[in-house]
C-alpha positions in Angstrom: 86.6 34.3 -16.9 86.7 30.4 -17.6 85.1 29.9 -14.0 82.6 32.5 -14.7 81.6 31.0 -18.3 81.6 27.2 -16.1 79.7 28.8 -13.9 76.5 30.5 -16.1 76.6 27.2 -17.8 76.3 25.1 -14.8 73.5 27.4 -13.8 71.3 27.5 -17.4 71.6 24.0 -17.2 70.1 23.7 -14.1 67.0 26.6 -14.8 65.7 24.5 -18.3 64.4 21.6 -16.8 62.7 23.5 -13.6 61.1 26.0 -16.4 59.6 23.3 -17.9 58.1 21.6 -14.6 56.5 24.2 -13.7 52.6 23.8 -14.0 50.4 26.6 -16.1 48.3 28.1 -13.9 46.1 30.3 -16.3 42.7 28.9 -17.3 42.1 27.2 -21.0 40.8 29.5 -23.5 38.7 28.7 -26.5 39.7 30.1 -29.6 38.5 33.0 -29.3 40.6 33.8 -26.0 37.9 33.9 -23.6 37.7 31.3 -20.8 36.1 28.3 -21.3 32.7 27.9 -18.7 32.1 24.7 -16.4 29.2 22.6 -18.0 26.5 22.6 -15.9 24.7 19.1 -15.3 21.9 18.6 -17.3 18.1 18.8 -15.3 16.6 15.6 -14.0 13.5 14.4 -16.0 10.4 14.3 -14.7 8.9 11.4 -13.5 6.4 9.6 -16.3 2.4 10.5 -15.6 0.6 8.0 -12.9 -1.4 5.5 -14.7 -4.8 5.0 -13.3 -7.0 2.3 -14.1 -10.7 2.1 -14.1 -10.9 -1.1 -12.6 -9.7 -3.1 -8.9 -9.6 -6.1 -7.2 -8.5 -7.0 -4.2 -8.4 -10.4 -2.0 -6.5 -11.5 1.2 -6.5 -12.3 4.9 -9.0 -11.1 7.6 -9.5 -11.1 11.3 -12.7 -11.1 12.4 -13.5 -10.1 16.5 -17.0 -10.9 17.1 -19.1 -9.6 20.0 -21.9 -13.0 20.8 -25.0 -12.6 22.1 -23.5 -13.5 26.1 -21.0 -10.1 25.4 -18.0 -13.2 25.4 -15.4 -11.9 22.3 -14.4 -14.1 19.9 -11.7 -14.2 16.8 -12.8 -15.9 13.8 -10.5 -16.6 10.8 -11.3 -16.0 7.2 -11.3 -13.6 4.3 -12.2 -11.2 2.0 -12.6 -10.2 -1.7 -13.6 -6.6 -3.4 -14.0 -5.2 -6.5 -14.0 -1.9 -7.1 -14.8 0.7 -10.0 -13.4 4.8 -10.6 -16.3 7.1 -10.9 -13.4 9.9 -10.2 -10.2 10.2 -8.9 -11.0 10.6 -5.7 -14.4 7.9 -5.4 -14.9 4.2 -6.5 -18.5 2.6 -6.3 -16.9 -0.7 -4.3 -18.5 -4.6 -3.4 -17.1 -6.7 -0.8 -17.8 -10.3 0.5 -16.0 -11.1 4.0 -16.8 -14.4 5.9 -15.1 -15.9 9.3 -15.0 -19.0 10.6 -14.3 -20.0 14.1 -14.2 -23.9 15.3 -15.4 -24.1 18.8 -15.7 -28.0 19.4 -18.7 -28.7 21.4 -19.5 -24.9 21.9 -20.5 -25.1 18.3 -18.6 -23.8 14.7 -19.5 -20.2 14.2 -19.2 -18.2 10.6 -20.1 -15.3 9.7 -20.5 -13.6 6.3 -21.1 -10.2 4.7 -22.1 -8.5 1.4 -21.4 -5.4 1.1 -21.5 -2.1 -1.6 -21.2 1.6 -1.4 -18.3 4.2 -2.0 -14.6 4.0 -1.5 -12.8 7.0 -1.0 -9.2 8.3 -2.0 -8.1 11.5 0.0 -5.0 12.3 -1.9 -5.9 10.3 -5.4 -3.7 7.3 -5.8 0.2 8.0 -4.9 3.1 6.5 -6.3 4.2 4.8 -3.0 1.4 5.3 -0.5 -1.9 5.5 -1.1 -4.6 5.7 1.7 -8.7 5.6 1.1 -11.7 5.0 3.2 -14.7 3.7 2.7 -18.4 3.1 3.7 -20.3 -0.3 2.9 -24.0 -1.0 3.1 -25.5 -5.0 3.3 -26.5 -7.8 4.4 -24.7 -10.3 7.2 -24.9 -14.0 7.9 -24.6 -16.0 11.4 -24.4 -20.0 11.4 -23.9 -21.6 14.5 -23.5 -25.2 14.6 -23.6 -27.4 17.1 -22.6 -30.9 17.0 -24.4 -34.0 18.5 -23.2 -34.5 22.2 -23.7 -36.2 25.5 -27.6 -36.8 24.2 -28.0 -33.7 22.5 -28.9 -33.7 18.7 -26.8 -31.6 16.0 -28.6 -28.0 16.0 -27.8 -25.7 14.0 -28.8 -21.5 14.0 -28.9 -19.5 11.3 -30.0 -15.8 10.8 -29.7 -12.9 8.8 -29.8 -9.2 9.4 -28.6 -5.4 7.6 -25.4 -4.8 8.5 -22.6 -2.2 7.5 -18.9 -1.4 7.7 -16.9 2.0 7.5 -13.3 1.9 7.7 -10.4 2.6 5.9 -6.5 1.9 4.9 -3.2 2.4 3.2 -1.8 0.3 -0.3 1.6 0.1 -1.1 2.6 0.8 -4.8 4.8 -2.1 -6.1 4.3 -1.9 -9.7 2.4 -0.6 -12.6 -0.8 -3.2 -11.8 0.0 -4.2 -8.3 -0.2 -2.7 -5.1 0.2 -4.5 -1.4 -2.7 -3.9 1.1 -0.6 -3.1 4.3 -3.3 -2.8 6.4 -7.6 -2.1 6.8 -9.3 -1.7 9.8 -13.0 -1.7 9.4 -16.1 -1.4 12.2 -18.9 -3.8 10.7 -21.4 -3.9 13.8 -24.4 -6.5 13.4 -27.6 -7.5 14.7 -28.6 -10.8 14.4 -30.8 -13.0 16.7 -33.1 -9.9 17.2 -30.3 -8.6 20.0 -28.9 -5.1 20.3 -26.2 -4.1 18.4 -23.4 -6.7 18.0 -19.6 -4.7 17.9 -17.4 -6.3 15.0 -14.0 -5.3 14.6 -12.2 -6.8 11.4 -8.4 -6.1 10.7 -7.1 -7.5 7.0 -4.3 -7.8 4.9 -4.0 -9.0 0.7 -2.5 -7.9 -2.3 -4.4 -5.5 -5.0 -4.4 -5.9 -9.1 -5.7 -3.0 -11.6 -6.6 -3.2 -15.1 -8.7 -1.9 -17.5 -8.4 1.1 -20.3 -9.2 4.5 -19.0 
């Protein structure tokens, strides 16, 4: 009996502290005994509305490849500088001067110049990120040539102008409330100066873009 009694001892001595180790596996209850539901994560908000402004401007780098009057190709360096106004959403009455400038030595120092205004058009409106437009501009072009004295040969210098106009396009890139970056715009601006057929301009640019104004 003594070994017996030693023995169920030994034994509830041993089951008390397991008992207590071992984890609850029924689910928390609210008070009023049903089980408690996981809170679900609460809905992104929306992003704020796109602010657009009535008024742009726009100035950078260009790349003008002229076409002379021998057919010979030539790239002159310059720039260009817009302004632009929302009619709608989706058009903008826009002005644009342009002018390249290409130093040639002896074969003379050739610039060329451009006004421009018409429409400038927005596909998709303007996009957070990306925002690609088009446009066709209608105006007048400039042509200087000149030439320097040389080997006998006085300083001459040609000028001329002529109606000239530009379609193209390209793609902003949103970097803040006001500014955007002009990745890229490819326009086709042929020309006609010197009485000769048309003259093929191709003019690639790159700048940066502010917006203002209260709509």
């Amino acid at each position: 009996m003594k070994r017996l009694s030693a023995l169920g001892g030994f034994l509830l001595l041993f089951m008390i502290p397991a008992a207590a180790q071992t984890p609850a596996t029924d689910a928390p209850q609210t008070e009023s005994g049903s089980q408690s539901q996981p809170q679900e994560p609460a809905p992104t908000p929306p992003p704020p509305p796109l602010v657009v402004f009535p008024y742009e401007i726009s100035g950078g780098y260009s790349l003008r490849v002229f076409t002379q009057p021998n057919a010979v190709r030539i790239g002159l360096n310059g720039g260009y500088g817009s302004f632009e106004y929302k009619i709608r959403s989706r058009i903008s009455a826009a002005a644009e001067i342009s002018g390249g400038v290409r130093n040639s030595g002896v074969n003379g120092d050739l610039s060329i110049y451009s006004v421009l205004v018409g429409a400038q058009l927005y596909p998709f409106r303007h996009r957070r990120k990306l925002t690609p437009f088009a446009h066709v501009l209608l105006g007048e072009g400039f042509y200087l040539d000149s030439y320097p004295a040389y080997a006998g040969f006085p300083h001459q210098v040609t000028t001329d102008a002529a109606f000239t106009w530009e379609a193209g396009g390209g793609i902003d890139l949103t970097h803040s409330t006001h500014w955007s970056i002009r990745l890229i715009q490819l326009d086709y601006a042929p020309t006609k100066f010197l009485g000769n057929q048309s003259q093929t301009n191709y003019r690639g640019s790159i700048g940066i873009v502010y917006r203002f104004g209260e709509k």
